[in-house]
N, C-alpha and C positions, 0 to 999 in steps of 0.2 A: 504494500500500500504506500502510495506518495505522501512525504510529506508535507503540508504545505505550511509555507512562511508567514509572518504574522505582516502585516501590513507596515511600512516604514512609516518613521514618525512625520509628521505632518507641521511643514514652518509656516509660522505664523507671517516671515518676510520673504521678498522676492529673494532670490541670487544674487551678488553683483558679480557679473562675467566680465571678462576680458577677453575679447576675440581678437585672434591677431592670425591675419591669412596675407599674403600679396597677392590672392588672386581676388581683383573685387569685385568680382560675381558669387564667390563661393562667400568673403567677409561680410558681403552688405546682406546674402539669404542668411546668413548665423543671425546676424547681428537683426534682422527684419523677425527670424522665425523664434529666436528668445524675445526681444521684446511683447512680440505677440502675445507668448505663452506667462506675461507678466515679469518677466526679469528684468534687472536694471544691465544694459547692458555698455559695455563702452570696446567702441572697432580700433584698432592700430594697423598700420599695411604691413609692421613686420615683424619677426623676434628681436631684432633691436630697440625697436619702439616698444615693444612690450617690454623688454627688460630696465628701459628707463621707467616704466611708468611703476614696476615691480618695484625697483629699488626705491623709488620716493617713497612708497607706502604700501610692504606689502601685503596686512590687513584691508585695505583698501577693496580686495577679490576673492571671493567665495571661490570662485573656479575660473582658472584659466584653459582658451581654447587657441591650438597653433596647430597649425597646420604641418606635415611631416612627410615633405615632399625636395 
């Protein structure tokens, strides 16, 4: 018989994301398809942009998204 798992806990606040793509059709769908879904989101076009924006503060991001290409 399967076990099944109990339901993950449930946040009372959005995300805040950090998407960081240089392709800007694949950053601006991240960045369009989290917002939608209620996130707070903020785009960068690259891992170097994201890494500055990391090191100013980096509490600042619930989850960072880069791209691995």
């Amino acid at each position: 018989m399967a076990q099944t798992l109990p339901d993950p806990p449930k946040r009372k606040e959005p995300f805040r994301i950090l998407c960081a793509d240089n392709n800007t059709l694949v950053g601006e769908a991240l960045h369009r398809l989290l917002s939608v879904a209620g996130h707070e989101t903020e785009r960068v076009k690259d891992g170097g942009e994201a890494w500055e924006k990391l090191s100013d503060d980096i509490a600042r991001y619930d989850v960072v998204i880069t791209a691995h290409d």
